[in-house]
N, C-alpha and C positions, 0 to 999 in steps of 0.2 A: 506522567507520574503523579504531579498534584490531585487532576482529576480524577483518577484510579484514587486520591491517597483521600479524599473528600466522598468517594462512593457512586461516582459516576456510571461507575460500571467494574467489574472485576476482571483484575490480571495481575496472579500473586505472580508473576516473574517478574517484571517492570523494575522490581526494586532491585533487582541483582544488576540491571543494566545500568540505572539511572539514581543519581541520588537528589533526594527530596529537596527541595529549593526551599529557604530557609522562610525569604520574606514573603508573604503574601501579593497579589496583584490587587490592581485597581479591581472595584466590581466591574466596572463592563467589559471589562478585559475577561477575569474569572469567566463569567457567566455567559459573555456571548461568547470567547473562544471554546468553553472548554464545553458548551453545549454544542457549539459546530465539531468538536474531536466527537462528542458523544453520537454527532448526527454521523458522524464518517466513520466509526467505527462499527456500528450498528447498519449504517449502509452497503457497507462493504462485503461486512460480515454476512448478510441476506442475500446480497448477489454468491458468493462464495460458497456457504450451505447449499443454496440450490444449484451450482454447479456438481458439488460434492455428492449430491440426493440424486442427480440423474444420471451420474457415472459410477454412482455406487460405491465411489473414493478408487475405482478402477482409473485411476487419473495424476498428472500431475501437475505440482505449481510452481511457478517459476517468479519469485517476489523482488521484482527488479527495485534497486536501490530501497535494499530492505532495512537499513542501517539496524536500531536495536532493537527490532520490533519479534513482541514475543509471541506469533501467531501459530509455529509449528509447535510447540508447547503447548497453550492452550488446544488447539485438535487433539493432539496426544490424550490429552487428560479428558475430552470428549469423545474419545472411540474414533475419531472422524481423520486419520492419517490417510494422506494419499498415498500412493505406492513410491512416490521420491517427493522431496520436497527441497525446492533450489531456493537460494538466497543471492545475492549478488551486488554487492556493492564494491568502493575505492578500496584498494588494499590495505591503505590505513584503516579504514573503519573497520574492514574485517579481523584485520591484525587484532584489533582493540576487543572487540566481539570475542574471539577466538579465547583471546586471555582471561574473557570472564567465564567463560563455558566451562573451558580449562579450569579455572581454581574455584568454580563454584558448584558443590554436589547437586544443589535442584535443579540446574541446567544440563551437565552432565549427565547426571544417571537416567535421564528418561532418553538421549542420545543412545547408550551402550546398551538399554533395555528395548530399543524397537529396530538393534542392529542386528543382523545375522549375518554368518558366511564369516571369511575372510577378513583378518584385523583392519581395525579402522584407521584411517588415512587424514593424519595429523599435519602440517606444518607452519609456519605463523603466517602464511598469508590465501590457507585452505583449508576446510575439512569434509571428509567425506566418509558417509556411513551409507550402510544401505539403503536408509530411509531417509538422513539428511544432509546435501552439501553446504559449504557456504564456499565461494566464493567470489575472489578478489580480481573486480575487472573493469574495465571504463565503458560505461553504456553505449558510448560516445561511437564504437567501432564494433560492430556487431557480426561481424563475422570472426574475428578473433572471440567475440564473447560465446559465438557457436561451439568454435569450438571447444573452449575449456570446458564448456555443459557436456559437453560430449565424452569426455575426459572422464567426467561424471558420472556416466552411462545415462545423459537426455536420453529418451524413446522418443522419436521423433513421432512416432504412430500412434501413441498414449494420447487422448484427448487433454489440454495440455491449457494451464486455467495463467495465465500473465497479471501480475497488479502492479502498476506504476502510481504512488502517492506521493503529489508533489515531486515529481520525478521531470517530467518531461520540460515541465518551464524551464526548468535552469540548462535546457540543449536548445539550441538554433534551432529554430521549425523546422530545418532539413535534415538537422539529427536524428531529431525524434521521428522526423516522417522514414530514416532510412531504418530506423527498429521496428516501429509498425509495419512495416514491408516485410522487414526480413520475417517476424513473427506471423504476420499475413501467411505467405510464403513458404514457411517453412514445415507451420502444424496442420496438416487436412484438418484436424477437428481443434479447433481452439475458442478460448475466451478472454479478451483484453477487458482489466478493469481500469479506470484511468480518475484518479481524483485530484484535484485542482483549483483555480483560477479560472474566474469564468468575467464577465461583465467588465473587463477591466479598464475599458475607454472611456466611463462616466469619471463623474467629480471624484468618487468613494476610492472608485478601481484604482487613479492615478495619485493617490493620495497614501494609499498602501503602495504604489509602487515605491514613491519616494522615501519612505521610510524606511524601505528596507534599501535603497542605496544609499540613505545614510548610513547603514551597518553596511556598508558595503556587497552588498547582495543584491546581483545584476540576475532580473528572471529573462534569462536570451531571447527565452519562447515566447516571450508576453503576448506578442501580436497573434499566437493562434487561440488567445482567453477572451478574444473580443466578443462571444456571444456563444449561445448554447451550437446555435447552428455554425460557428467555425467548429468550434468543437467534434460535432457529426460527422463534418464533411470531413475533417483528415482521416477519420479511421474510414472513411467509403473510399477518401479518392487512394489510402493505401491498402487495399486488398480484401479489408471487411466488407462482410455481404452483408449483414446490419449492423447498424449505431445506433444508439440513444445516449440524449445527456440529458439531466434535470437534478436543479440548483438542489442546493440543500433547506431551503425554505419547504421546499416540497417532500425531499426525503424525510425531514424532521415532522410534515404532517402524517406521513405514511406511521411513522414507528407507532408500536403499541402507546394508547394515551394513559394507561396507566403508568407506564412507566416515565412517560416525560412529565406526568404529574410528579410521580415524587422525583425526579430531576431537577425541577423547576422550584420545588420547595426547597432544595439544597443553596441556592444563590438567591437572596432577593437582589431585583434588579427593576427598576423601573423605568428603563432605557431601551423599553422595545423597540425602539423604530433600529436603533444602532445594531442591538442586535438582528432584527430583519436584513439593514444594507449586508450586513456581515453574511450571512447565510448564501444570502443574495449573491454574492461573490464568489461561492465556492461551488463545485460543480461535482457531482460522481457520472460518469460514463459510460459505458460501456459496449460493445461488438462483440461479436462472434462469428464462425466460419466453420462451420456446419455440412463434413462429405456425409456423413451417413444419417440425418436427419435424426440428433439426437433431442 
């Protein structure tokens, strides 16, 4: 919400979800977190388009622990709707979602306007329209998560696009390896994106660990963030017929350099090197499993 509200980049929903934080951050806080959001949403967002471009939005996406993130919106407002769009988080957080939707008309009305058919499907811990669900599920147990998607109407046969952000650390490697499975598994044509925690057994990596269990924030998964190549391998040794991972130092050289030009004039920061470990640390992913050689 800060980095949206400073012009990092544009998402006039944000603000119905999120309210603006009053005090400012440190600068190297600012600027190298909210350049690594800038580097992951612009990463994401390019894996994502090009999914969207080679199924011609004939496709759908399933935005595992989506909490308030406003991406079926912004598509809307870009022509770029897939034919369903799932959401899926804890009930609580849905519940929470749901009530902003509900009482706020720019969230709403682009819902009822790309709904057809049969009234839409309300309750406080679900909603479901033609074009978007959200629900309330624990990622943790995915065959029950099957099937409330289904509930949904998932097309199992739909080439079918997965984003887990900051999602999987906070499950036991055997959590997340048993959702990669089932996702593997379950879509002939699919695409898992995966953003994260990467390098985390150096000085940097265990030194973010510890601050966030001082906020009491335990990442389960931490030991599969040990390097690019753990990374790789869970999505190969569950089902994915390719992976790739590469840090956000690298994603952030890819983007247009116009654009991280005037980014970079938004924060002065003279703490490159902090901002590099930081980069360094976080990782975009991703696999795919490919029957018809799209």
């Amino acid at each position: 919400r800060f980095a949206v509200s400073v012009g990092y980049w544009k998402d006039p929903y944000i603000q119905y979800f999120v309210r603006q934080a009053k005090e400012r951050k440190a600068p190297e806080i600012n600027r190298g977190k909210l350049a690594c959001y800038y580097a992951r949403v612009h990463g994401v967002s390019h894996l994502l388009k090009a999914f969207l471009k080679k199924t011609e939005c004939n496709c759908q996406i399933v935005n595992l622990g989506a909490g308030m993130d406003t991406l079926f919106w912004r598509l809307k407002d870009e022509n770029l709707l897939p034919k369903k769009y799932f959401e899926v988080d804890f009930p609580m957080i849905v519940a929470r979602k749901i009530h902003n939707i509900k009482s706020k008309p720019p969230l709403s009305k682009p819902i009822m306007e790309s709904h057809s058919g049969e009234s839409l499907l309300i309750d406080s811990h679900s909603l479901d329209s033609s074009r978007y669900s959200i629900i309330g599920g624990d990622l943790r147990f995915s065959s029950d998560l099957e099937e409330k998607l289904k509930k949904h109407n998932l097309d199992i046969q739909l080439p079918t696009l997965l984003i887990a952000e900051c999602v999987l650390v906070y499950m036991t490697p055997q959590q997340s390896a048993n959702l990669l499975k089932w996702a593997s598994s379950t879509f002939p044509m699919a695409m898992f994106i995966n953003y994260e925690q990467v390098n985390m057994t150096d000085r940097f990596g265990q030194i973010m660990i510890e601050n966030l269990q001082r906020r009491q924030c335990n990442l389960a998964g931490v030991e599969v963030c040990r390097s690019l190549d753990s990374q790789r391998e869970r999505l190969l040794l569950n089902g994915w017929e390719t992976a790739h991972a590469i840090d956000m130092m690298k994603v952030y050289s890819f983007l247009p350099q116009a654009d991280v030009k005037r980014i970079e004039g938004l924060e002065f920061l003279d703490e490159k090197e902090l901002f590099e470990q930081l980069m360094q640390h976080y990782c975009i992913c991703w696999a795919s499993k490919d029957s018809s050689n799209l």
